[in-house]
N, C-alpha and C positions, 0 to 999 in steps of 0.2 A: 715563426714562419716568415719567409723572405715576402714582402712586398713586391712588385712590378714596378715599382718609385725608386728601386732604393738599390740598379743594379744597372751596370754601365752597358749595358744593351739597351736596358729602355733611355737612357739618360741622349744616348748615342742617337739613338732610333731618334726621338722627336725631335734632337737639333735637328737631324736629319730633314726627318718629314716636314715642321716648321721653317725650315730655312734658316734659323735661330744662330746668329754668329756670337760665342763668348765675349764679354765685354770684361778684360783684364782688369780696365780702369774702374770699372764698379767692384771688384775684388772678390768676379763669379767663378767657386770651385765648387761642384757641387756632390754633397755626401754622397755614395752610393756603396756602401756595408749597413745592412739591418740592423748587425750587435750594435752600432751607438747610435743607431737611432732610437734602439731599443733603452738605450743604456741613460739618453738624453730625458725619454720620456720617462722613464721610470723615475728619475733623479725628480720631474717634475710634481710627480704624485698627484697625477690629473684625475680629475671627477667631474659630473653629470651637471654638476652647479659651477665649475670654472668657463670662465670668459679669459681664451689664452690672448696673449698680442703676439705675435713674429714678427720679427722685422728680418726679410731678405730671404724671402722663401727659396731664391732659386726654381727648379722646377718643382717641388711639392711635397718632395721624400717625408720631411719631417711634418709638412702640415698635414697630412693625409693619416700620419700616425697615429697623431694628436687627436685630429677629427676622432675617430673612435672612441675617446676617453672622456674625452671635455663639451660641455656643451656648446660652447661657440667657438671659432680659433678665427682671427684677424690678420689676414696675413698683408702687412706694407710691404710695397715695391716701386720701386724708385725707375725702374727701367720699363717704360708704356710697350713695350712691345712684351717683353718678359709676361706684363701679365695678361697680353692677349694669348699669349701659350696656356699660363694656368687658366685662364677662364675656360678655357676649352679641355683641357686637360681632367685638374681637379673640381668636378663637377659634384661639389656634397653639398646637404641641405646646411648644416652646420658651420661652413666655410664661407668669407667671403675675401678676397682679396681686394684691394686697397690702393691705390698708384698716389705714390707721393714719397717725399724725403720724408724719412720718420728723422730725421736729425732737425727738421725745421717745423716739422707738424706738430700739432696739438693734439697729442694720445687721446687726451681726457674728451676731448670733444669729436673724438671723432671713434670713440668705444660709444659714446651719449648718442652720437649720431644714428648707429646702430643698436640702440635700445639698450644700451646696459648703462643698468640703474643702483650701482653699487652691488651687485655680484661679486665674489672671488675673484680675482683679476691675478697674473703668470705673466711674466716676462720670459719667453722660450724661443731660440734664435740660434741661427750658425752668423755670428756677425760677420760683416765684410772686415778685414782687417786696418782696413785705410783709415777706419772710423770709430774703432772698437772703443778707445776709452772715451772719446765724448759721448758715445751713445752710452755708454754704462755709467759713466757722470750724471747723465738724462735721465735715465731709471732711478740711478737715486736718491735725484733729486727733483723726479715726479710728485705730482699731488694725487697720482692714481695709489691706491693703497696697495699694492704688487704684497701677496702675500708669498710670491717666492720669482728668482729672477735663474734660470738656469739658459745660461748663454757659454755656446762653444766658442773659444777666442786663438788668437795664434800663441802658442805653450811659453812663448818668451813674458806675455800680458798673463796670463796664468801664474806665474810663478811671482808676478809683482803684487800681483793681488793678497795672494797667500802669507806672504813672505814674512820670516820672524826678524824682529831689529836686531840690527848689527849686519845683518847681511849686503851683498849689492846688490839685489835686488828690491829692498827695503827700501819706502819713498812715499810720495805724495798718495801716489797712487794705490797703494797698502792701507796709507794712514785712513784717505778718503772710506773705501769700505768698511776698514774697521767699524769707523765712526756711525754709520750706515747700517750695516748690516754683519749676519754669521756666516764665514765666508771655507767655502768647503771645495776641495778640488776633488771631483767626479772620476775621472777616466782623461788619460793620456790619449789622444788622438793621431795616428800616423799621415802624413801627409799621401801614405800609396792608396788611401779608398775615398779620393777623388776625382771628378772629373772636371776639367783636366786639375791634376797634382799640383800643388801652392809648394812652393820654397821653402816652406816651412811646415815642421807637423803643428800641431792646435791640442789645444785641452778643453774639457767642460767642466765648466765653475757652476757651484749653486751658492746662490746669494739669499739670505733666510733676512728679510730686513725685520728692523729693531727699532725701540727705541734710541736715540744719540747716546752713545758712549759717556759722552759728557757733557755738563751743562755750558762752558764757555760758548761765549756766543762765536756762531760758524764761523763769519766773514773774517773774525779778528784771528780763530784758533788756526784759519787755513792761510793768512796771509803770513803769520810765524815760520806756518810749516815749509809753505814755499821758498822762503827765505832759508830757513834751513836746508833746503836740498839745492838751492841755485847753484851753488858750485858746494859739492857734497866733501871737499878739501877741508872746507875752512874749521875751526873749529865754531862750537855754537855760537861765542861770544862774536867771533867775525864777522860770521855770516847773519847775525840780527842786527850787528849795529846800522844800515841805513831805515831801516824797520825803524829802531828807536827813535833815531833821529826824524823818524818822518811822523812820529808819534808824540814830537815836543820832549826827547828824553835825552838826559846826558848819560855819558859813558858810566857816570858812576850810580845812575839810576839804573842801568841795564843789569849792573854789576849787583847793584842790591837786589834787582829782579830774581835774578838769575842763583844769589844765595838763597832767596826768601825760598823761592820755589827748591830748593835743595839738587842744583845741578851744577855741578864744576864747569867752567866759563872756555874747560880746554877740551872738553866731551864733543864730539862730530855728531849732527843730526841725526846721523843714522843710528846711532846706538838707542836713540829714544824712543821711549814710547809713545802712545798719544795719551794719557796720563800725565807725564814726563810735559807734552805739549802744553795741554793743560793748566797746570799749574805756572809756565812763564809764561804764559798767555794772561794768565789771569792778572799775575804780578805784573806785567808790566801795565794793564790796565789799570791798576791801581793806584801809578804811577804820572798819568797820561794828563796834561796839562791845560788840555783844548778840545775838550771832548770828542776823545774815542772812543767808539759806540760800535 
């Protein structure tokens, strides 16, 4: 059944009535077709015992859904006027909206603020696109325990997330969730059931977090990878050598690195895995002259 949230009369109606002017630069399109909000929540598998967080409710479509299913839902908002709409608007016992940059705020402390005491905790969101991968860097590498992260993103960041190696879309960005979490694309999202319409259509990702993939330690496995993608030309051997170097390693250490861990020196990042990572991560670690940690 169609909501009154989730249909560009009512969307229309309250800028209207609010006087509420779009703000482009916060990267405000808001959903208004039921089937994905439908389609969002469901992906969510919301229950009586979850504490959802939203980041970027816009006017409410999707908090209002959620409210239904989940026992608390948090919805931050970055735009002080925006949430003097919703507080007038989405009026539920269940909801509380939130004014603040969820890119600089303290989730943890401010879910504690609001009584949740280690609860189920959901990361559920249409994010703004201007911000999408650092907030979903943020989710991953929250200390909140998000037992599921279902965030709609612009379809270009979807398909990075997913993506198998070898491809062009295959990269840091890839590598990161893997490492993270089980990374699942939901539904294709068209940009014509917004208001007003984004330039681009959007997809909904669910992100199932995990244990790490693997045990190398983060900081050394992600400063590899980077290197590996800075200019995605080089081949592996190219593109690690100021890495090594900056690691206290010669060319023929990198070189031993790079056989030990069983990877040919003329192979392009992208073909690899984060296994593949892994393992010259590790070796060159082994390598490292001046303690890199």
């Amino acid at each position: 059944m169609t909501s009154k949230y989730s249909t560009p009369s009512y969307v229309r109606g309250i800028l209207r009535e609010k006087g509420y002017s779009i703000k482009k630069k916060l990267g405000q399109n808001f959903l208004v077709d039921q089937n994905y909000v439908d389609k969002i929540v469901s992906a969510a598998q919301l229950s009586p015992a979850d504490w959802v967080l939203e980041i970027g409710p816009g006017l409410g479509v999707l908090t209002a859904a959620m409210a239904e299913q989940a026992g608390k839902v948090v919805a931050l908002e970055i735009d002080r006027e925006l949430v003097d709409v919703l507080q007038e608007t989405i009026v539920l016992p269940n909801v509380t909206v939130v004014p603040g940059d969820a890119l600089a705020g303290n989730w943890q402390e401010i879910l504690r603020g609001l009584g949740w005491s280690g609860e189920p905790v959901k990361l559920v969101a249409n994010l703004p696109y201007y911000i999408t991968t650092p907030l979903i860097m943020k989710a991953l590498e929250s200390e909140l325990p998000f037992q599921a992260i279902v965030v709609m993103v612009q379809r270009e960041v979807a398909e990075r997330m997913v993506a198998p190696a070898g491809g062009k879309d295959y990269g840091v960005l890839t590598l990161a969730v893997e490492y993270y979490c089980q990374a699942e694309l939901v539904t294709n999202v068209p940009r014509t059931v917004f208001v007003p319409a984004p330039e681009v259509d959007s997809a909904v990702v669910k992100l199932t977090p995990k244990p790490p993939a693997v045990a190398v330690p983060h900081g050394k496995l992600f400063a590899a990878i980077r290197a590996a993608f800075q200019q995605r030309r080089k081949t592996i051997r190219n593109a690690l050598k100021p890495l090594a170097k900056e690691w206290g390693l010669s060319l023929a250490q990198l070189d031993e690195a790079l056989t030990e861990a069983g990877i040919k020196g003329e192979v392009r990042g992208e073909v690899l895995t984060l296994q593949d990572f892994a393992r010259i991560t590790e070796s060159l670690m082994q390598r490292c002259t001046h303690g890199v940690r």
